[in-house]
C-alpha positions as CSV (number, residue, x, y, z in Angstrom):
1,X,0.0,0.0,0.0
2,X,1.4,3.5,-0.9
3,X,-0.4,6.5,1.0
4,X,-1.9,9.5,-1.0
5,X,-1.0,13.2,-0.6
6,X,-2.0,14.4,2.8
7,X,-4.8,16.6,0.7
8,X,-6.7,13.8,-0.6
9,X,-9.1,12.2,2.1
10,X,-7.8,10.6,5.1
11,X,-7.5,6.6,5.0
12,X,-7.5,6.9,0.6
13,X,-5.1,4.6,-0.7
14,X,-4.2,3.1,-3.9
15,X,-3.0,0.0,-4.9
16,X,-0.5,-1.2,-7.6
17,X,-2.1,-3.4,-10.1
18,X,0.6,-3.5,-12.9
19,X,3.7,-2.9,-11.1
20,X,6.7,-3.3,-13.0
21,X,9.6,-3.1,-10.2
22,X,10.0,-6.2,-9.3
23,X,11.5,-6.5,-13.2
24,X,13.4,-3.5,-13.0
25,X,14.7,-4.5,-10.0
26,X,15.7,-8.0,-11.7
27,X,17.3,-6.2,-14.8
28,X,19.3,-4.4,-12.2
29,X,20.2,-7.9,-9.9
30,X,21.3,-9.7,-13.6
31,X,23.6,-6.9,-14.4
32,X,25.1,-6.8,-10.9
33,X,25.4,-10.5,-11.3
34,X,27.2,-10.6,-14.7
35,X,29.5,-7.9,-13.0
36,X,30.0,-10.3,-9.8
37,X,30.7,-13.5,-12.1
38,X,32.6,-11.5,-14.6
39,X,35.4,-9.7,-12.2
40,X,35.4,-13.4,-10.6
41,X,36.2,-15.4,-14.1
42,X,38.8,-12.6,-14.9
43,X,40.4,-13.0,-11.1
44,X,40.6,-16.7,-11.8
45,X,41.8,-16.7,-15.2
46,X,45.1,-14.6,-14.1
47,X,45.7,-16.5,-11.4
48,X,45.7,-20.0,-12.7
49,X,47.2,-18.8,-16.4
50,X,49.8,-15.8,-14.6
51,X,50.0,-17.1,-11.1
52,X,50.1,-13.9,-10.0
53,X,47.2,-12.0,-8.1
54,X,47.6,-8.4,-8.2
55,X,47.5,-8.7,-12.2
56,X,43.6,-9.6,-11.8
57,X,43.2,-6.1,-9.9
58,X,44.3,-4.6,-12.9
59,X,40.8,-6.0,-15.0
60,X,38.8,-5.7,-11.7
61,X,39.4,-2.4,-11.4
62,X,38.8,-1.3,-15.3
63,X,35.7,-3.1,-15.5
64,X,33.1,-1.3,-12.9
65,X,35.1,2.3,-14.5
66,X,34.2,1.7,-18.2
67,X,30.2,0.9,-16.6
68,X,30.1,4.0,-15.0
69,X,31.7,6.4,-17.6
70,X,28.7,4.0,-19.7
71,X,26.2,5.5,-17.1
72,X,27.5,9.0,-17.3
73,X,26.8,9.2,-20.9
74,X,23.2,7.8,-20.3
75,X,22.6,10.2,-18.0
76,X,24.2,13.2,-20.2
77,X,21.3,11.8,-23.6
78,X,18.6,11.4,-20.5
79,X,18.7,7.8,-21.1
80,X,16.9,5.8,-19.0
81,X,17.7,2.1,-16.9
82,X,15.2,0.2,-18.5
83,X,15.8,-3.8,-19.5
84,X,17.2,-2.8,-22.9
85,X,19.6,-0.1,-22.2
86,X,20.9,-2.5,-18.6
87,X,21.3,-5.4,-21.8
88,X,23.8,-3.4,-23.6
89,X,25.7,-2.9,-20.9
90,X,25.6,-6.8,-20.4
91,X,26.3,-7.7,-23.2
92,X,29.4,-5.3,-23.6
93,X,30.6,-7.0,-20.4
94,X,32.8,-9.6,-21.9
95,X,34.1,-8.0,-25.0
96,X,34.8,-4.7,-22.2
97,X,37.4,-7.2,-20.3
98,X,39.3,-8.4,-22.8
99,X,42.3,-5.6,-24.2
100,X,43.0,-5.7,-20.1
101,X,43.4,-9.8,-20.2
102,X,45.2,-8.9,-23.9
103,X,47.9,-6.0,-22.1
104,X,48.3,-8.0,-18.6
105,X,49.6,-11.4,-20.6
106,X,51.9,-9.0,-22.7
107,X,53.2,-7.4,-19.4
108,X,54.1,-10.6,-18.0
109,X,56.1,-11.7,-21.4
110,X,58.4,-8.7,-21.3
111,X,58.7,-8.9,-18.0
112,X,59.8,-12.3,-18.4
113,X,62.5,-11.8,-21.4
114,X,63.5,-8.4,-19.8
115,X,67.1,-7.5,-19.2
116,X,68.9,-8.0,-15.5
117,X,68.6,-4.7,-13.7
118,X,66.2,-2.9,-16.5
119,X,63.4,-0.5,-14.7
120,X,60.4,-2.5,-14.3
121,X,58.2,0.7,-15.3
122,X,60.2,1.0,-19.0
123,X,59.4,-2.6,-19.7
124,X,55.9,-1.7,-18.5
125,X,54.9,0.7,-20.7
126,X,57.0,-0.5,-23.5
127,X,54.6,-3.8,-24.0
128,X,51.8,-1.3,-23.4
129,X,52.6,0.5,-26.3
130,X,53.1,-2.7,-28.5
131,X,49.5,-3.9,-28.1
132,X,47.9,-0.7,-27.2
133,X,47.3,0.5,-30.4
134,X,45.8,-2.8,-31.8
135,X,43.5,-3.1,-28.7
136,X,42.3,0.6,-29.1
137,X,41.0,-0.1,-32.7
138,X,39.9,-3.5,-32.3
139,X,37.5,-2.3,-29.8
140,X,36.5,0.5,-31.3
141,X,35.8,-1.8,-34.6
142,X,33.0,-3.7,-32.1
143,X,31.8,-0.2,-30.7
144,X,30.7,1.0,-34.3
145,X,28.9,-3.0,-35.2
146,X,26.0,-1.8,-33.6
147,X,25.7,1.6,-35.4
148,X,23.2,0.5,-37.7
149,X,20.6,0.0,-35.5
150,X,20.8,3.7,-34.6
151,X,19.2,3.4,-38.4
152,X,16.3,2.2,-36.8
153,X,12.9,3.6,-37.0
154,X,9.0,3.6,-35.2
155,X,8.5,0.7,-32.9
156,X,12.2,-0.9,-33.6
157,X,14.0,1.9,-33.2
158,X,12.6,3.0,-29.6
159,X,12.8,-0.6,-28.5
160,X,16.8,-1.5,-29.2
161,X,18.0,2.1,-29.5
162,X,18.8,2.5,-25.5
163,X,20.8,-1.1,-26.1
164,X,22.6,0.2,-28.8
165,X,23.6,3.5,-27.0
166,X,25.0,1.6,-24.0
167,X,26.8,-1.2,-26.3
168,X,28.5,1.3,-27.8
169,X,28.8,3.8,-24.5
170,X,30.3,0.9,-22.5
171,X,32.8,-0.2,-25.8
172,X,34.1,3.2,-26.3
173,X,35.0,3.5,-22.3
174,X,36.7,0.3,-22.7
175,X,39.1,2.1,-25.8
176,X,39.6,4.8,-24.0
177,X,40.4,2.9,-20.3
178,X,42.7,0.2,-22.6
179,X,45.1,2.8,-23.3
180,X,44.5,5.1,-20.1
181,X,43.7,3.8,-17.2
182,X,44.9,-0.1,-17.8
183,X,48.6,0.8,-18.2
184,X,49.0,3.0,-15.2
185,X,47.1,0.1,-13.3
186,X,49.9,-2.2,-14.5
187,X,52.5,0.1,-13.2
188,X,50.7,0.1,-9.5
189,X,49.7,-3.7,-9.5
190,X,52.1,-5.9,-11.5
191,X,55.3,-5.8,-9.3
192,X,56.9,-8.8,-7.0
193,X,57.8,-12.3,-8.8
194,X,56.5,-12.9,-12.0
195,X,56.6,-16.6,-13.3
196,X,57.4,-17.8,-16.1
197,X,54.9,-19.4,-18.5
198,X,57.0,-22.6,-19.2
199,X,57.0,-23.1,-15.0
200,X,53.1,-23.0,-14.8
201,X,51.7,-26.8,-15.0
202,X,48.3,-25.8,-17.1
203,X,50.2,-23.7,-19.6
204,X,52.9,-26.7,-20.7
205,X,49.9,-29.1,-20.7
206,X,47.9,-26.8,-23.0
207,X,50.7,-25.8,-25.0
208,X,51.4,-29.6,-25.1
209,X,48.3,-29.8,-26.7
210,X,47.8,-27.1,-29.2
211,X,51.4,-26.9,-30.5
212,X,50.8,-30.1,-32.9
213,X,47.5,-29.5,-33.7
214,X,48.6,-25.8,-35.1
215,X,51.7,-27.6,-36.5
216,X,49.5,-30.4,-38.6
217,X,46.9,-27.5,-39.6
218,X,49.4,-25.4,-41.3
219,X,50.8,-28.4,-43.0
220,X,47.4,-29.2,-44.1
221,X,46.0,-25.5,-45.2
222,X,43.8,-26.4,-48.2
223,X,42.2,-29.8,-45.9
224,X,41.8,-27.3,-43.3
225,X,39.7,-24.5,-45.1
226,X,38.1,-27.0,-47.4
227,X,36.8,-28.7,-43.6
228,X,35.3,-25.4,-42.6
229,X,33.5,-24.3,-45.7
230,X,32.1,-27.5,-46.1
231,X,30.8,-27.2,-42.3
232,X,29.2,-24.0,-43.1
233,X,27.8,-25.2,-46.2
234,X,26.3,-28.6,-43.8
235,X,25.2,-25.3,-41.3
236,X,23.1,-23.5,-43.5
237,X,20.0,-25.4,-43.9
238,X,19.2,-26.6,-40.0
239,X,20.2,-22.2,-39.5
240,X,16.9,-21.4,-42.0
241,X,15.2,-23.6,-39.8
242,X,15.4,-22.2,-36.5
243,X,12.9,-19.2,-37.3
244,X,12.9,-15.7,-36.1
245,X,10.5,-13.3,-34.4
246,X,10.6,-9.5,-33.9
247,X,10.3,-9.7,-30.4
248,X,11.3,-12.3,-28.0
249,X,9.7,-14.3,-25.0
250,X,10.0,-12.6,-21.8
251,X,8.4,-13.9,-18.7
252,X,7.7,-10.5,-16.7
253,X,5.9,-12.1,-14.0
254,X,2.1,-10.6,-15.5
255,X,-0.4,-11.9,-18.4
256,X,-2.7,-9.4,-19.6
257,X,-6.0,-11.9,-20.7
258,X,-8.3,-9.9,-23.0
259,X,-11.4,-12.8,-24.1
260,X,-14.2,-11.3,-25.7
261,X,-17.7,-12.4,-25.4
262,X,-21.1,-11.8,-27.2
263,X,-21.7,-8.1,-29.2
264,X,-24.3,-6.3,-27.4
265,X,-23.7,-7.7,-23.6
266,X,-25.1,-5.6,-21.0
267,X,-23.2,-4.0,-18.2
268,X,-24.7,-6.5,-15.9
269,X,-24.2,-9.3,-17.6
270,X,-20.6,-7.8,-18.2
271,X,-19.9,-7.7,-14.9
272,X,-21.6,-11.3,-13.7
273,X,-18.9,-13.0,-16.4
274,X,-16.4,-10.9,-15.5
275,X,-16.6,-11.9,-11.8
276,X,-16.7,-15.2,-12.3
277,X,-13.3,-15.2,-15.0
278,X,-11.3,-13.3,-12.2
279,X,-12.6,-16.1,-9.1
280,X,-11.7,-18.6,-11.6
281,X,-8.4,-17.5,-12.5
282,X,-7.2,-16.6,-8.9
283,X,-8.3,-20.2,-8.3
284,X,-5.1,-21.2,-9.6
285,X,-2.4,-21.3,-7.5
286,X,0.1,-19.8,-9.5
287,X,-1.7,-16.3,-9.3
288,X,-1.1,-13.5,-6.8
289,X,-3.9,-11.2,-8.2
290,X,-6.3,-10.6,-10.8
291,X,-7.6,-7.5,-12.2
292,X,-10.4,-6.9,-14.2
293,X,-11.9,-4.5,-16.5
294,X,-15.1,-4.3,-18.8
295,X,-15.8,-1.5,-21.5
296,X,-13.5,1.9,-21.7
297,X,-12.4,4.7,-20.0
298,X,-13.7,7.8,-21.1
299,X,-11.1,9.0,-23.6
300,X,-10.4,8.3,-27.0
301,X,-7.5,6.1,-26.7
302,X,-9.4,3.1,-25.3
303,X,-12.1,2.2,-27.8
304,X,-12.2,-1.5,-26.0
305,X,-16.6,-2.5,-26.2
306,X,-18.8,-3.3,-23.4
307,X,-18.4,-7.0,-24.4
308,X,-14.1,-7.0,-24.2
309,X,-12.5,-7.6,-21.0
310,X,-8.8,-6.4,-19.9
311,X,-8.0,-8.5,-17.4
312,X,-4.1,-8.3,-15.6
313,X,-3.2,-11.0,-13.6
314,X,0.3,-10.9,-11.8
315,X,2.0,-13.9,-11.1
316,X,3.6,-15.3,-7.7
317,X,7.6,-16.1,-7.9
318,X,8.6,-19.4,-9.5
319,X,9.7,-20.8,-6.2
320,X,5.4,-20.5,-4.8
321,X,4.0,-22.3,-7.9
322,X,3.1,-25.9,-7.6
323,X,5.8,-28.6,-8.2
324,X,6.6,-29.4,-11.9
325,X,4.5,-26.1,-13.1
326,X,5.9,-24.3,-16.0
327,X,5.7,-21.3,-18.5
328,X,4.9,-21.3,-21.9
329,X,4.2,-17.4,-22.4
């Protein structure tokens, strides 16, 4: 229950009957999430690859900057948090990450061939400035693939443009941070004893592994491609076969039911069925509430007849419905 103003009459309240929070507020618990799990993969990844911990601080720290400078620039266009603008920061997430994974591994090799008694800073930003150009424009090459759906018009255009502005907010911090912010974290975090790939027991197994295979495929160049194209070619019929739709399934927790009866139904007839739909359907356990309406408002924009109902019916969480229960909306 939410109170009124004071002005309105004492004990008036109102309450929600489409309430979309608890799906903002899931958008918003998915992109902390993919956050969480992605700072965690990254952490793990340099420690069992580099063996060396402060190196992961170097991503971890780059990765919640580029979503905010993201979240600046939303709020500079007046862009809203809605589930399509939080998606393109989601989906940015991974490609975000990687010219930081790209210049740490680089670090370590120099510092690994480097000279007795060279400054650890100069071999620093020398294998910054190797890669750092390359990473620069290789994500700023995936901040301008989504530019076409700024192209986008009507209905399409107001539904993915917020993702593409935050794709491509979140992808051009990432440039920016790759070739800023990434190497002066290197500086701070990647001191103390750096190991030696050949002394790390996953990299000689790997390595193990995919030195022959690279060796047989470059003997066998013309088997190789001839394998692949003929893969695509076996790929392309079951791919026309998937299907595709404009808009995609998403279970927001509410139905809206809209049956229609007879032409000509009186009001109180209207309202006898439409009693009886609602008890039914709150019958069911899965159902929190049920909401419904016969006829129009008065204005122009809801032409609905006496004899169409608009019935809302909000759903209770996953974990209240009935074992073996499922969706199909």
């Amino acid at each position: 229950m939410v109170e009124l103003a004071p002005s309105l009459p004492k004990g008036v309240s109102i309450l929600p009957v489409y309430d979309r929070s608890q799906l903002i507020d899931a958008a918003i618990a998915t992109l902390k999430r993919t956050l969480t799990e992605e700072s965690l993969v990254v952490a793990l990844v340099c420690v069992l690859f580099l063996l060396h911990v402060r190196s992961a601080l170097v991503a971890i720290v780059m990765l919640p900057v580029g979503i905010l400078m993201a979240f600046g620039a939303m709020k500079l266009l007046n862009i809203g948090s809605n589930i399509m603008s939080l998606g393109g920061i989601a989906i940015a997430i991974g490609a975000m990450i990687d010219a930081a994974i790209v210049m740490i591994e680089n670090a370590h090799k120099h510092l690994e061939r480097a000279k007795h008694g060279e400054p650890r800073a100069t071999i620093l930003i020398r294998a910054a400035s190797e890669v750092g150009p390359a990473l620069f424009f290789s994500l700023l090459i995936i901040t301008v693939s989504f530019l076409p759906i700024f192209t986008l018009e009507a209905q399409e255009g107001r539904l993915f443009g917020p993702l593409a502005f935050t794709k491509t907010f979140a992808m051009a911090s990432a440039a920016l941070l790759s070739i800023t912010l990434v190497p002066a974290l290197m500086i701070i975090f990647i001191r103390g004893r750096i190991i030696p790939e050949h002394r790390n027991p996953i990299n000689r197994v790997l390595i193990s592994i995919y030195r022959p295979i690279i060796r047989w495929v470059l003997k066998a160049k013309g088997f190789t491609v001839a394998v692949a194209v003929i893969i695509l070619a076996i790929s392309l019929w079951p791919a026309s076969q998937l299907g595709s739709e404009f808009m995609p399934s998403l279970n927001e927790g509410t139905l809206l039911y809209m049956p229609t009866t007879l032409p000509g139904l009186s009001m109180t007839k209207a309202a006898e069925l439409l009693q009886m739909q609602d008890r039914i359907i709150k019958s069911f356990p899965e159902v929190a509430s049920v909401y419904g309406k016969a006829g129009r408002a008065s204005n122009a924009t809801d032409p609905a007849p006496t004899e169409m109902f608009e019935t809302v019916i909000n759903l209770k969480p996953k974990e209240q419905w009935p074992s073996g229960a499922t969706s199909t909306t």
